[in-house]
DODRENGU-392521 format. One record per atom (N, C-alpha, C, O): residue in one letter; atom name; x, y, z. Coordinates in nm, 4 decimals. Example, Ala and Ser with C-alpha at 12.3 -4.5 7.8 and 13.67 -1.06 7.14 Angstrom:
2
<r residu="A" atome="N" east="1.3190" north="-0.5690" up="0.7800"/>
<r residu="A" atome="CA" east="1.2300" north="-0.4500" up="0.7800"/>
<r residu="A" atome="C" east="1.3200" north="-0.3300" up="0.7800"/>
<r residu="A" atome="O" east="1.4236" north="-0.3319" up="0.8465"/>
<r residu="S" atome="N" east="1.2850" north="-0.2250" up="0.7080"/>
<r residu="S" atome="CA" east="1.3670" north="-0.1060" up="0.7140"/>
<r residu="S" atome="C" east="1.2900" north="0.0030" up="0.7870"/>
<r residu="S" atome="O" east="1.3409" north="0.1138" up="0.8039"/>
END
This chain:
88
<r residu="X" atome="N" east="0.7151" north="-0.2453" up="2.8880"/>
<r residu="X" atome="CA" east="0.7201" north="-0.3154" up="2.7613"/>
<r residu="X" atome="C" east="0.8371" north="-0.4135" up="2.7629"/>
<r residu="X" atome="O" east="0.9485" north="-0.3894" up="2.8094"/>
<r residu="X" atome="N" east="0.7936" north="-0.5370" up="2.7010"/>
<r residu="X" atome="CA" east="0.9195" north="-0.6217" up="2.6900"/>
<r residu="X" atome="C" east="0.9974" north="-0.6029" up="2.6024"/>
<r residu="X" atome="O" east="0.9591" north="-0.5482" up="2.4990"/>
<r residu="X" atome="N" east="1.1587" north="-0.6519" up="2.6224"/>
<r residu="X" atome="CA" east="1.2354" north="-0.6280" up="2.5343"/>
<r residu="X" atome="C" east="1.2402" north="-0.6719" up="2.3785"/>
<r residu="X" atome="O" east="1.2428" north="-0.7947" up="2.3710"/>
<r residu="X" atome="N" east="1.2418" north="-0.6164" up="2.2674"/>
<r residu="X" atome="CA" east="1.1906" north="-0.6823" up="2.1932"/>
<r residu="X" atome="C" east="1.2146" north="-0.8024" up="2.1180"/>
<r residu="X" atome="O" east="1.1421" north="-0.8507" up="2.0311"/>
<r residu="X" atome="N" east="1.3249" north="-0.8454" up="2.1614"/>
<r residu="X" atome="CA" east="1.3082" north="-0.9552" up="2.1099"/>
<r residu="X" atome="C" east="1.2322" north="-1.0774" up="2.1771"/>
<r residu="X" atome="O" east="1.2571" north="-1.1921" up="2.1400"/>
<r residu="X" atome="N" east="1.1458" north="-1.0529" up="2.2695"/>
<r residu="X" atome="CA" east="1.1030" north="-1.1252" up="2.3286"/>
<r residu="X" atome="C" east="0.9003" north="-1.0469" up="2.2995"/>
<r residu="X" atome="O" east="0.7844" north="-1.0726" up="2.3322"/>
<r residu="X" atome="N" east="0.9411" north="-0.9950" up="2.2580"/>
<r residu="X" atome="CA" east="0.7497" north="-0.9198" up="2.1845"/>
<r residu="X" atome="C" east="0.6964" north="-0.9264" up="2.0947"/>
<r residu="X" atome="O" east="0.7529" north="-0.8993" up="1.9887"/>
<r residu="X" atome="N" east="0.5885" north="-0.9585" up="2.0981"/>
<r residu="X" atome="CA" east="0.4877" north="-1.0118" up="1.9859"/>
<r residu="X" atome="C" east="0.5410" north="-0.9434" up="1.8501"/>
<r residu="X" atome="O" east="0.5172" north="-0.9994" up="1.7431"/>
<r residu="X" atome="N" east="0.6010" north="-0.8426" up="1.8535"/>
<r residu="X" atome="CA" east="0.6212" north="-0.7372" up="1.7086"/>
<r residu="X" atome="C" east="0.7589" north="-0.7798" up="1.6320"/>
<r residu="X" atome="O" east="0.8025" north="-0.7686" up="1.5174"/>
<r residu="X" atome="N" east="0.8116" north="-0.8432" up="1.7754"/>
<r residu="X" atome="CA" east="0.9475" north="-0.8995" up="1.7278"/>
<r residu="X" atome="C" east="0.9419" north="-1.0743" up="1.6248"/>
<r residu="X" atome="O" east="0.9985" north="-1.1241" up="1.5275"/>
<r residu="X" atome="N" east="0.8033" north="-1.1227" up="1.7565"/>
<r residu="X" atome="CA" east="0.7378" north="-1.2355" up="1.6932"/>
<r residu="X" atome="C" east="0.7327" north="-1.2197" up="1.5383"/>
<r residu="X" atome="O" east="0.7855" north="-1.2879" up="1.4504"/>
<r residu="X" atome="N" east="0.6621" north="-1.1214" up="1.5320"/>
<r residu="X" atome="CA" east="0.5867" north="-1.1339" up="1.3601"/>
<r residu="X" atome="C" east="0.6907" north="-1.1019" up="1.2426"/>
<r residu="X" atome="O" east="0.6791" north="-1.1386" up="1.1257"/>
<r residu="X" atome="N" east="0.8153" north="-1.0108" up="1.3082"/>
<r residu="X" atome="CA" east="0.8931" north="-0.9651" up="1.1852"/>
<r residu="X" atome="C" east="0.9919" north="-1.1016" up="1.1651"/>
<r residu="X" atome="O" east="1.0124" north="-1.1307" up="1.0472"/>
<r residu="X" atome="N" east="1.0612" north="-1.1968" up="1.2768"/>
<r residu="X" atome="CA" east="1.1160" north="-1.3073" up="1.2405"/>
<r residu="X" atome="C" east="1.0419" north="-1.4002" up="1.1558"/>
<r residu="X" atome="O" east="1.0763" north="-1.4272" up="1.0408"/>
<r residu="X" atome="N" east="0.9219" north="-1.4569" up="1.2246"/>
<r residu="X" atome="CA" east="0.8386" north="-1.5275" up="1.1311"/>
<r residu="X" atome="C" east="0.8289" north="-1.4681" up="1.0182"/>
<r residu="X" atome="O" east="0.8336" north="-1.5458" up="0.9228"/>
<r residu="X" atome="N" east="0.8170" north="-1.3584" up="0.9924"/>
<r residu="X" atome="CA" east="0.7812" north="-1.3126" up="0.8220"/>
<r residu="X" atome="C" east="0.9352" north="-1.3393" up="0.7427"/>
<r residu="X" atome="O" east="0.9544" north="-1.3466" up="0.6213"/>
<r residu="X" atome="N" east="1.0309" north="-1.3504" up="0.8482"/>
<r residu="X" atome="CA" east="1.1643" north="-1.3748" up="0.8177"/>
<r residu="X" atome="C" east="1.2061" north="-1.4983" up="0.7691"/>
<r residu="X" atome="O" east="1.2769" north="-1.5219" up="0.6712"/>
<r residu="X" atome="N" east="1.1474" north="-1.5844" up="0.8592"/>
<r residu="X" atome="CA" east="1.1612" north="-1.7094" up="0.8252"/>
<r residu="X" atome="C" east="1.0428" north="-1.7624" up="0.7137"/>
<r residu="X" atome="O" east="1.0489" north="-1.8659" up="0.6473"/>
<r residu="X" atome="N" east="0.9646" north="-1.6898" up="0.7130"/>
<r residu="X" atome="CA" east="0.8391" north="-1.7343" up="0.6319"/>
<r residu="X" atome="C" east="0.8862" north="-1.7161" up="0.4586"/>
<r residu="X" atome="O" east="0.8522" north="-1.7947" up="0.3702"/>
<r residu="X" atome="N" east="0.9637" north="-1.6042" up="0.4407"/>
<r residu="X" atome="CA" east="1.0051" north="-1.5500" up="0.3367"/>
<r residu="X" atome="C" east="1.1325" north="-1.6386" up="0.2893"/>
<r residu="X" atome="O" east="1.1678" north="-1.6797" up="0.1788"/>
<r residu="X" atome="N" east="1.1743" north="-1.6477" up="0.3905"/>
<r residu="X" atome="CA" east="1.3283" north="-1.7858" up="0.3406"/>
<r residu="X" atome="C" east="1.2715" north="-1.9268" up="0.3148"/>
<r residu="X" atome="O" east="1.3465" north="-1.9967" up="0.2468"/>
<r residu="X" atome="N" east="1.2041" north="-1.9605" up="0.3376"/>
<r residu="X" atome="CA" east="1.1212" north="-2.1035" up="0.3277"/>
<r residu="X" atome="C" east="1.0322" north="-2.1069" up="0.1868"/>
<r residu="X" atome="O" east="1.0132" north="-2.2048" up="0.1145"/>
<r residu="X" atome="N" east="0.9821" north="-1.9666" up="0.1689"/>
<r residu="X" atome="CA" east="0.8924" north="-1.9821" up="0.0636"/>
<r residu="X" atome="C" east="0.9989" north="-2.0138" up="-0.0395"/>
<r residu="X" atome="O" east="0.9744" north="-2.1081" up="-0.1147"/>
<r residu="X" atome="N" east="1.1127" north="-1.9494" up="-0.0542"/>
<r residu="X" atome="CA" east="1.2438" north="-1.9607" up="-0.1508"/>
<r residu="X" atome="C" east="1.3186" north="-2.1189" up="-0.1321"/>
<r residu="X" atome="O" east="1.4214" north="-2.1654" up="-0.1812"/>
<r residu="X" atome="N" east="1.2499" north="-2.1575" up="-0.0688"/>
<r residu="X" atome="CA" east="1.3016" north="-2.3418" up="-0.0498"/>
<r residu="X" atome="C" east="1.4776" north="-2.3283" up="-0.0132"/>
<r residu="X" atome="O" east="1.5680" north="-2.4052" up="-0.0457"/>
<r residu="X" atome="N" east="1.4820" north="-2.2304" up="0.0474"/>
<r residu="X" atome="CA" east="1.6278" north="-2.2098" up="0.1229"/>
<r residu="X" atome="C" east="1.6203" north="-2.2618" up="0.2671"/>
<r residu="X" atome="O" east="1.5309" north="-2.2446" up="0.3499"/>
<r residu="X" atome="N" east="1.7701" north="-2.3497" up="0.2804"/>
<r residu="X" atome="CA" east="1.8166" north="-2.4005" up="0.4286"/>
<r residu="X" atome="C" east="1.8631" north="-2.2748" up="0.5054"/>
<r residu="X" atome="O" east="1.8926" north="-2.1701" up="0.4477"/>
<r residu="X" atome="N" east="1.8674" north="-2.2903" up="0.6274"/>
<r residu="X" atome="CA" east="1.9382" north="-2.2178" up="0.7159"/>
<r residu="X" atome="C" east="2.1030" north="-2.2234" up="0.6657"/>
<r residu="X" atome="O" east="2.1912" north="-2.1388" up="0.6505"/>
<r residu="X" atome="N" east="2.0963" north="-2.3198" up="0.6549"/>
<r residu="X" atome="CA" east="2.2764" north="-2.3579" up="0.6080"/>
<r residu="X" atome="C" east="2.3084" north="-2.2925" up="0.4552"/>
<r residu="X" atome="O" east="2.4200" north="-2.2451" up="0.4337"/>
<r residu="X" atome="N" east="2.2134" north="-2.2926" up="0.3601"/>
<r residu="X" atome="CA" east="2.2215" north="-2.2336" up="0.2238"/>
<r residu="X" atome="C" east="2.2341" north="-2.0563" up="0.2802"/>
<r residu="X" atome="O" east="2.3281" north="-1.9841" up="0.2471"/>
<r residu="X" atome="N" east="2.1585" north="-2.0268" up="0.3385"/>
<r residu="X" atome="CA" east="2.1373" north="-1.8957" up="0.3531"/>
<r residu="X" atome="C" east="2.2567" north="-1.8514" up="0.4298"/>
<r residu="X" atome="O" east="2.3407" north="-1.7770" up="0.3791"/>
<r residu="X" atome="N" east="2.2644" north="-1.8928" up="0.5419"/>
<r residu="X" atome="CA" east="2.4114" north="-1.8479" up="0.6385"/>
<r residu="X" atome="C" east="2.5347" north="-1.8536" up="0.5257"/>
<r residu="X" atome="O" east="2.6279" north="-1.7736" up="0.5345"/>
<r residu="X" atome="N" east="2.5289" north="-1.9543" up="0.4182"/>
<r residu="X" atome="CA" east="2.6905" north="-1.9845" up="0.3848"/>
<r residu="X" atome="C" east="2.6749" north="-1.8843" up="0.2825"/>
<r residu="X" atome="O" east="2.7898" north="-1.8521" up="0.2521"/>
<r residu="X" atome="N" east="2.5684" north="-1.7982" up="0.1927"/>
<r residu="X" atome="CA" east="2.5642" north="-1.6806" up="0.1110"/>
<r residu="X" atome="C" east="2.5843" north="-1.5434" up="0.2376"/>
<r residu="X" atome="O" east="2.6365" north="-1.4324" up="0.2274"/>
<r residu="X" atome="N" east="2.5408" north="-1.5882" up="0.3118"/>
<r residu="X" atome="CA" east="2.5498" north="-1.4150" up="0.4194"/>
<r residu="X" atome="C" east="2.6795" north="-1.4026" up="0.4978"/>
<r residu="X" atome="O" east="2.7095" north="-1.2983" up="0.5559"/>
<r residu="X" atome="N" east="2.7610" north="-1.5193" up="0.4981"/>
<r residu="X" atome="CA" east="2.8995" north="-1.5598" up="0.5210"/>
<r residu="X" atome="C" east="2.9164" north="-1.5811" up="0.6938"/>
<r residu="X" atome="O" east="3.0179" north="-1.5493" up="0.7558"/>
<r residu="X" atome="N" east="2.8126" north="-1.6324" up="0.7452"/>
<r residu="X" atome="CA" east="2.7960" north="-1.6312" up="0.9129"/>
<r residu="X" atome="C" east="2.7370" north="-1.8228" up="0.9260"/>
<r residu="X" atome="O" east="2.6773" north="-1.8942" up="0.8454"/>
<r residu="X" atome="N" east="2.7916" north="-1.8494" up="1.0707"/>
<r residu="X" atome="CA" east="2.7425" north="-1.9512" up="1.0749"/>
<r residu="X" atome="C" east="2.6030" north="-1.9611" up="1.0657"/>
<r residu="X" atome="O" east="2.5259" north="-1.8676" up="1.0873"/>
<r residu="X" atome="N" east="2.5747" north="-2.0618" up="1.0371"/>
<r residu="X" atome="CA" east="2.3884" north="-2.1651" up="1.0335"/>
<r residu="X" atome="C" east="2.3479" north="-2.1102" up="1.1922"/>
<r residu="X" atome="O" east="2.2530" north="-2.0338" up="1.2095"/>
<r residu="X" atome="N" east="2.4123" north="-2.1480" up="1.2768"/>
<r residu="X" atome="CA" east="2.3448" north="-2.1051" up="1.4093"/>
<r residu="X" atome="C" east="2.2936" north="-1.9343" up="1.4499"/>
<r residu="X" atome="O" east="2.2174" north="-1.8807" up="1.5304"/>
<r residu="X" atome="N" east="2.3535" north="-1.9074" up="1.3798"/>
<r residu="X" atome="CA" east="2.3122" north="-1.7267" up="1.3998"/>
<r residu="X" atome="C" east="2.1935" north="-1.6994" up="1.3520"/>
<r residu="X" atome="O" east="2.0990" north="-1.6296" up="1.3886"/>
<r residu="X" atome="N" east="2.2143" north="-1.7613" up="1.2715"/>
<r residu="X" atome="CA" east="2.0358" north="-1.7696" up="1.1842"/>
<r residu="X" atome="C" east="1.9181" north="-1.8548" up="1.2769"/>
<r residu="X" atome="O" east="1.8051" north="-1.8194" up="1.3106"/>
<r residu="X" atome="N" east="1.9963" north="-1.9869" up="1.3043"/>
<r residu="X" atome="CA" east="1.8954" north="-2.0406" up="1.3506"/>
<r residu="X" atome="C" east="1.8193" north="-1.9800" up="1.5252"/>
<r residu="X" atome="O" east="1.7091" north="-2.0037" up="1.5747"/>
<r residu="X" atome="N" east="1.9191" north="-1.9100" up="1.5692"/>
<r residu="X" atome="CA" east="1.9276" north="-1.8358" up="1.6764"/>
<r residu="X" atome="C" east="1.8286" north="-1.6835" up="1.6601"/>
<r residu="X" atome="O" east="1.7601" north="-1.6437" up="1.7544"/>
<r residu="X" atome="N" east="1.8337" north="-1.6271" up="1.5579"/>
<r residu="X" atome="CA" east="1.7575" north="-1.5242" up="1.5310"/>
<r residu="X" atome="C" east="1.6083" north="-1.5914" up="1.4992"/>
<r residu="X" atome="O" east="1.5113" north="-1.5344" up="1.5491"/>
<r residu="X" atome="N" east="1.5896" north="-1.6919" up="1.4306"/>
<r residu="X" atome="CA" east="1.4314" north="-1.7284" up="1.3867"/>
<r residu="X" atome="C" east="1.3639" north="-1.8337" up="1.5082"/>
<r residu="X" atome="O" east="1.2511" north="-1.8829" up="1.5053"/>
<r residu="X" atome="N" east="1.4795" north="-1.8534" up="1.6254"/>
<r residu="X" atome="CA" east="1.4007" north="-1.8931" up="1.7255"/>
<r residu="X" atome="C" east="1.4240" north="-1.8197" up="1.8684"/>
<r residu="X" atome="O" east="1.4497" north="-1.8650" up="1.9799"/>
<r residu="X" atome="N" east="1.4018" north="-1.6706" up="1.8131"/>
<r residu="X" atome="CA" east="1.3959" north="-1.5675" up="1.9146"/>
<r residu="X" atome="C" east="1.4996" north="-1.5708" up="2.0529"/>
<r residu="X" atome="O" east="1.4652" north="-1.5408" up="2.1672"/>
<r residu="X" atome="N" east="1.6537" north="-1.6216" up="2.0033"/>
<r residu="X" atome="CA" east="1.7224" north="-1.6293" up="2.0843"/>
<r residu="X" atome="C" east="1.8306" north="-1.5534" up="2.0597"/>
<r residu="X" atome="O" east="1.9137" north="-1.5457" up="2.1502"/>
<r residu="X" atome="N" east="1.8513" north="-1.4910" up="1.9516"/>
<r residu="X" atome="CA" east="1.9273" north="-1.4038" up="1.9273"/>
<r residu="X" atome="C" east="1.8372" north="-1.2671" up="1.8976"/>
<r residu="X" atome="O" east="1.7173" north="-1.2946" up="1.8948"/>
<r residu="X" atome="N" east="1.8702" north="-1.1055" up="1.8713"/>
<r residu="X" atome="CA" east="1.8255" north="-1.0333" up="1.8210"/>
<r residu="X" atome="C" east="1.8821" north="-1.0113" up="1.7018"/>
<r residu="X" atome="O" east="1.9986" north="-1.0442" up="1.6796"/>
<r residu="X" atome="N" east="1.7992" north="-0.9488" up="1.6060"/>
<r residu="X" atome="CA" east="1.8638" north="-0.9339" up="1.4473"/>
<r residu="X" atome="C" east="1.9065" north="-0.7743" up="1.4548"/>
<r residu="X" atome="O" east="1.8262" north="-0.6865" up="1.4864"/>
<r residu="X" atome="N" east="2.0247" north="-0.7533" up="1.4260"/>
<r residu="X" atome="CA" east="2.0166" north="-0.6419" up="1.4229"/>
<r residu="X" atome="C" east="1.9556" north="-0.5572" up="1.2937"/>
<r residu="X" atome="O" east="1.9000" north="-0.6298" up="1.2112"/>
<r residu="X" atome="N" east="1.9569" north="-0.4288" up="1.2655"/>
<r residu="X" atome="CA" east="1.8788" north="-0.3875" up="1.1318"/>
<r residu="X" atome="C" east="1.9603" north="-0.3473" up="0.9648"/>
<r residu="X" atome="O" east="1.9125" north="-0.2997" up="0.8618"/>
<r residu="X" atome="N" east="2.0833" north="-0.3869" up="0.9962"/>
<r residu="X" atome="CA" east="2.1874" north="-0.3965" up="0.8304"/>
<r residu="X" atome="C" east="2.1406" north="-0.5663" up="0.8830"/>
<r residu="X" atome="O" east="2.0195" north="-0.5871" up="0.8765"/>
<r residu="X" atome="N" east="2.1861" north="-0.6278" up="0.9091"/>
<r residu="X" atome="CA" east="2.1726" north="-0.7902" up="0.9381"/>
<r residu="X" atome="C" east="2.0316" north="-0.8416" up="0.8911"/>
<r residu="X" atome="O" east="2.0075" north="-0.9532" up="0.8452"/>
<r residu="X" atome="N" east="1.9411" north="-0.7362" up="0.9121"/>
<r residu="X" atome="CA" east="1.8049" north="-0.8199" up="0.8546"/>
<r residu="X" atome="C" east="1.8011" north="-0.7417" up="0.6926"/>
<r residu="X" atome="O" east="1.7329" north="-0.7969" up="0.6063"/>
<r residu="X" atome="N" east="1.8578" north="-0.6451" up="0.6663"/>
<r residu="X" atome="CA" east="1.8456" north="-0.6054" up="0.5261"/>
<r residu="X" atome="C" east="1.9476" north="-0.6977" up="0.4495"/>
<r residu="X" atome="O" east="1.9184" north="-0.7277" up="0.3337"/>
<r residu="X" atome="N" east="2.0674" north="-0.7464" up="0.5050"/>
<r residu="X" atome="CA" east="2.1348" north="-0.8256" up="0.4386"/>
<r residu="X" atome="C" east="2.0259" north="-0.9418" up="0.4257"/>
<r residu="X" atome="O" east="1.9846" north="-0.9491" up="0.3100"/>
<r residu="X" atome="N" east="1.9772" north="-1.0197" up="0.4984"/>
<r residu="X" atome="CA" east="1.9100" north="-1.1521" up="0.5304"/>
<r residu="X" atome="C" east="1.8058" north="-1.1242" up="0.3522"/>
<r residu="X" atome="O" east="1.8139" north="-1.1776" up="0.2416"/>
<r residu="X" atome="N" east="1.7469" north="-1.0508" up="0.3917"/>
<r residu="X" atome="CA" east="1.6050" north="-0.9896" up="0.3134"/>
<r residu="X" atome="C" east="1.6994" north="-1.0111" up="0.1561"/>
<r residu="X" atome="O" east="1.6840" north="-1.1098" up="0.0841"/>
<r residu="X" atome="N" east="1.8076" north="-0.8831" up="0.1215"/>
<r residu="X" atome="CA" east="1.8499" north="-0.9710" up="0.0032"/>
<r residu="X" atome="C" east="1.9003" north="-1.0738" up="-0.0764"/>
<r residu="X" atome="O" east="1.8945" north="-1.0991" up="-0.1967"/>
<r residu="X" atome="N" east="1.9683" north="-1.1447" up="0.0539"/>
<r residu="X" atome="CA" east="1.9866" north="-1.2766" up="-0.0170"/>
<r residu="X" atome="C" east="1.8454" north="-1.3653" up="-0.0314"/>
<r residu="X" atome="O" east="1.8418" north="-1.4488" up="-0.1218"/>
<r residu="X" atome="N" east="1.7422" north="-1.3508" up="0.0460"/>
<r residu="X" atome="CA" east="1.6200" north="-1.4503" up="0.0402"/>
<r residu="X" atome="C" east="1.4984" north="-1.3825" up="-0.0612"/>
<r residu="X" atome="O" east="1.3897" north="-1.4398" up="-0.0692"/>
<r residu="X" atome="N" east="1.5252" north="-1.2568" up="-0.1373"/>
<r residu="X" atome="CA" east="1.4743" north="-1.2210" up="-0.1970"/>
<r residu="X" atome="C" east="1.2954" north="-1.1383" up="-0.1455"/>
<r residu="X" atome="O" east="1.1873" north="-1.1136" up="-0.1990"/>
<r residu="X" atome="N" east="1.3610" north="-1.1238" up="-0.0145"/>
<r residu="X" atome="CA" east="1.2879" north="-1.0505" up="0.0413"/>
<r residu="X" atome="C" east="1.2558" north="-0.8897" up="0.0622"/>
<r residu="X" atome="O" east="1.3480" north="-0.8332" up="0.1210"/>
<r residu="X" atome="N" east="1.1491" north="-0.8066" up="0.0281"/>
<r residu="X" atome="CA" east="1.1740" north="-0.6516" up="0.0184"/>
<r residu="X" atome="C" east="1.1521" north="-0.5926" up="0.1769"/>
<r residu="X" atome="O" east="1.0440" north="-0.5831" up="0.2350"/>
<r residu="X" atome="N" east="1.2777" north="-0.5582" up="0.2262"/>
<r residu="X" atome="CA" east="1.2989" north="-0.5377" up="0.3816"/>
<r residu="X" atome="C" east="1.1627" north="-0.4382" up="0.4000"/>
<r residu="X" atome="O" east="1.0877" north="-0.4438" up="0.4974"/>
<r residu="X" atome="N" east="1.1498" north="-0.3616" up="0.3044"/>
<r residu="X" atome="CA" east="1.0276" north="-0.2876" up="0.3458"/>
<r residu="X" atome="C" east="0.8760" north="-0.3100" up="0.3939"/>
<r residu="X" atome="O" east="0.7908" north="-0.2570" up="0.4652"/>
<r residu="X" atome="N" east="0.8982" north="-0.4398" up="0.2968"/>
<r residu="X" atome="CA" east="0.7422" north="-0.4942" up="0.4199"/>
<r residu="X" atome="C" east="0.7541" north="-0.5476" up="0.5233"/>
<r residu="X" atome="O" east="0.6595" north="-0.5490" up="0.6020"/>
<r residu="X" atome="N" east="0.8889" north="-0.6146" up="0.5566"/>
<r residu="X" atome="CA" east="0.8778" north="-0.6703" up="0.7009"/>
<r residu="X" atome="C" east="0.9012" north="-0.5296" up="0.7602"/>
<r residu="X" atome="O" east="0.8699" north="-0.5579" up="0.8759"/>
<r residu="X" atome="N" east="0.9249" north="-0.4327" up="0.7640"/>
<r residu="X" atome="CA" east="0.9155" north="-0.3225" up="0.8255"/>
<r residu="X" atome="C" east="0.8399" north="-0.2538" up="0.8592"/>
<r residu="X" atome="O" east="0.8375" north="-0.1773" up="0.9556"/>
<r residu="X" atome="N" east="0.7379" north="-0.2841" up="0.7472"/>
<r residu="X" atome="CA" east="0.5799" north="-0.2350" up="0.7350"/>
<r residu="X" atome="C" east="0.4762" north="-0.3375" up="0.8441"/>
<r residu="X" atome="O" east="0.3768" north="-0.3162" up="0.9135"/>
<r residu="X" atome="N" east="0.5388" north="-0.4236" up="0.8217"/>
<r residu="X" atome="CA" east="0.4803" north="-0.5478" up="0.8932"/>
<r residu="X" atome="C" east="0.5262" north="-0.5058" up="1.0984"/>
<r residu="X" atome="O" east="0.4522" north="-0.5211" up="1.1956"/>
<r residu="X" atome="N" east="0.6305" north="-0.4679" up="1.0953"/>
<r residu="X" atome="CA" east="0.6573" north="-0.4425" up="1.2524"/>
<r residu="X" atome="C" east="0.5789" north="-0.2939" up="1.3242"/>
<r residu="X" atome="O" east="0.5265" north="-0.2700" up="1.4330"/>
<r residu="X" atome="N" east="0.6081" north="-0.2018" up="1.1780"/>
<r residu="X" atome="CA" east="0.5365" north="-0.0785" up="1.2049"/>
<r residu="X" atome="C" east="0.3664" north="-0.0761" up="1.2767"/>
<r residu="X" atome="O" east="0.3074" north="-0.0194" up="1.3686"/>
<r residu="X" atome="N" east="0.3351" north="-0.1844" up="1.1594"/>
<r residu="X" atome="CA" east="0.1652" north="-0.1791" up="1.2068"/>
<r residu="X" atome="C" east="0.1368" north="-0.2528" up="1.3178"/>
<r residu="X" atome="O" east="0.0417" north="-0.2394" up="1.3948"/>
<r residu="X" atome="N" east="0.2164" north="-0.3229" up="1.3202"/>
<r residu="X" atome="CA" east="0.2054" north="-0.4097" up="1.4780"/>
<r residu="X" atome="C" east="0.1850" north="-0.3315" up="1.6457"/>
<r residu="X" atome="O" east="0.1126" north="-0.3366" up="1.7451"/>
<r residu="X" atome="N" east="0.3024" north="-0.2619" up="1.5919"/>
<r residu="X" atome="CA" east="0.3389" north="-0.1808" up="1.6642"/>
<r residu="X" atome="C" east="0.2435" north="-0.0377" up="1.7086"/>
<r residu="X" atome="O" east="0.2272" north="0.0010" up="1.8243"/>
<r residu="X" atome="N" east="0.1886" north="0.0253" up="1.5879"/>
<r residu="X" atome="CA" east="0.0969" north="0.1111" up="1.5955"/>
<r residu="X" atome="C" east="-0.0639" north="0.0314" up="1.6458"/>
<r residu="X" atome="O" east="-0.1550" north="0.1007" up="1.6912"/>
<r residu="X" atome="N" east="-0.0749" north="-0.0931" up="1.6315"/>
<r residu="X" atome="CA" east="-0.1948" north="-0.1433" up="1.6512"/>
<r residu="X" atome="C" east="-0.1995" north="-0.1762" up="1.8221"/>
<r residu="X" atome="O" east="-0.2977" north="-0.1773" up="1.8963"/>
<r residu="X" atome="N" east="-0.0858" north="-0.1966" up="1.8471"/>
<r residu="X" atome="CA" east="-0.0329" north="-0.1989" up="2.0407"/>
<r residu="X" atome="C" east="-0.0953" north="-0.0606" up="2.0831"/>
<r residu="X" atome="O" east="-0.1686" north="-0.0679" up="2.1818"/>
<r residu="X" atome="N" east="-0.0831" north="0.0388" up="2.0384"/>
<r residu="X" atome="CA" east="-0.0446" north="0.1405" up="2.0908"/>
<r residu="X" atome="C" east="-0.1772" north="0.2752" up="2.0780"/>
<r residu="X" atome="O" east="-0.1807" north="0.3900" up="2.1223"/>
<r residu="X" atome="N" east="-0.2726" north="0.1955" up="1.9980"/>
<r residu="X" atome="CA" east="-0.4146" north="0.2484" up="1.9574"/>
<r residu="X" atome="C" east="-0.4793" north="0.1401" up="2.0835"/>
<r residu="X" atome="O" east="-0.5805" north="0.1748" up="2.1444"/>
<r residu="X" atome="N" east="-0.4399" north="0.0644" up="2.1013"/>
<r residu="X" atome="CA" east="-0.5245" north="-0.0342" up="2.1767"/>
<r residu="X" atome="C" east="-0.4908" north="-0.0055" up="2.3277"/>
<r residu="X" atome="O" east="-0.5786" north="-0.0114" up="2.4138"/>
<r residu="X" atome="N" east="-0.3413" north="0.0302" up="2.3602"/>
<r residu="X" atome="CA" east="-0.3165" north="0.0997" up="2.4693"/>
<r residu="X" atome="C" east="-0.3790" north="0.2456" up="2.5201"/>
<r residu="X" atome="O" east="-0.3715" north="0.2933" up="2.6334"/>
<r residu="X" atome="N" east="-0.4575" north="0.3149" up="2.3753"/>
<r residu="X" atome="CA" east="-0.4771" north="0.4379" up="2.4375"/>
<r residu="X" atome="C" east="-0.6551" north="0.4467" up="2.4516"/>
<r residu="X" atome="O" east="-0.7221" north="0.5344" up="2.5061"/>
<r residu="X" atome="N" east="-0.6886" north="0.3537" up="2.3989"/>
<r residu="X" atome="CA" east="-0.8293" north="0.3183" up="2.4517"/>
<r residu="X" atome="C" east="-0.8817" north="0.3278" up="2.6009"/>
<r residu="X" atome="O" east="-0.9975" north="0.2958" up="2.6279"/>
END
């Protein structure tokens, strides 16, 4: 298995990451300067070059008004849907 930040499951929880900050018409730069980290850390995590760690994406989630629990829900099923398909 690849590491995950480089796996489809990792794919879907950033995008839902970034999908969720965009719908809120928030910059990378608006968002970093409320989470108190540079713009690049961010921009580094939503183009799969950094990993997010998991307080770091619950912080992210409340400033963008995001409920960490579905992107969680969102990695879970991903993840379980790999793994039904692996045991086929």
């Amino acid at each position: 298995m690849k590491t995950s930040v480089y796996s489809s499951h990792y794919d879907k929880l950033r995008l839902w990451l970034k999908a969720r900050r965009e719908e809120q018409s928030l910059s990378l730069r608006e968002v970093s300067e409320r989470w108190g980290r540079h713009h690049s850390i961010l921009g580094k995590i939503e183009q799969a070059r950094r990993k997010i760690e998991l307080v770091e994406f619950i912080e992210l989630c409340e400033i963008i008004g995001a409920d960490p629990h579905d992107g969680l829900s969102l990695l879970i099923t991903s993840m379980n849907e790999e793994s039904s398909v692996h045991k086929l």
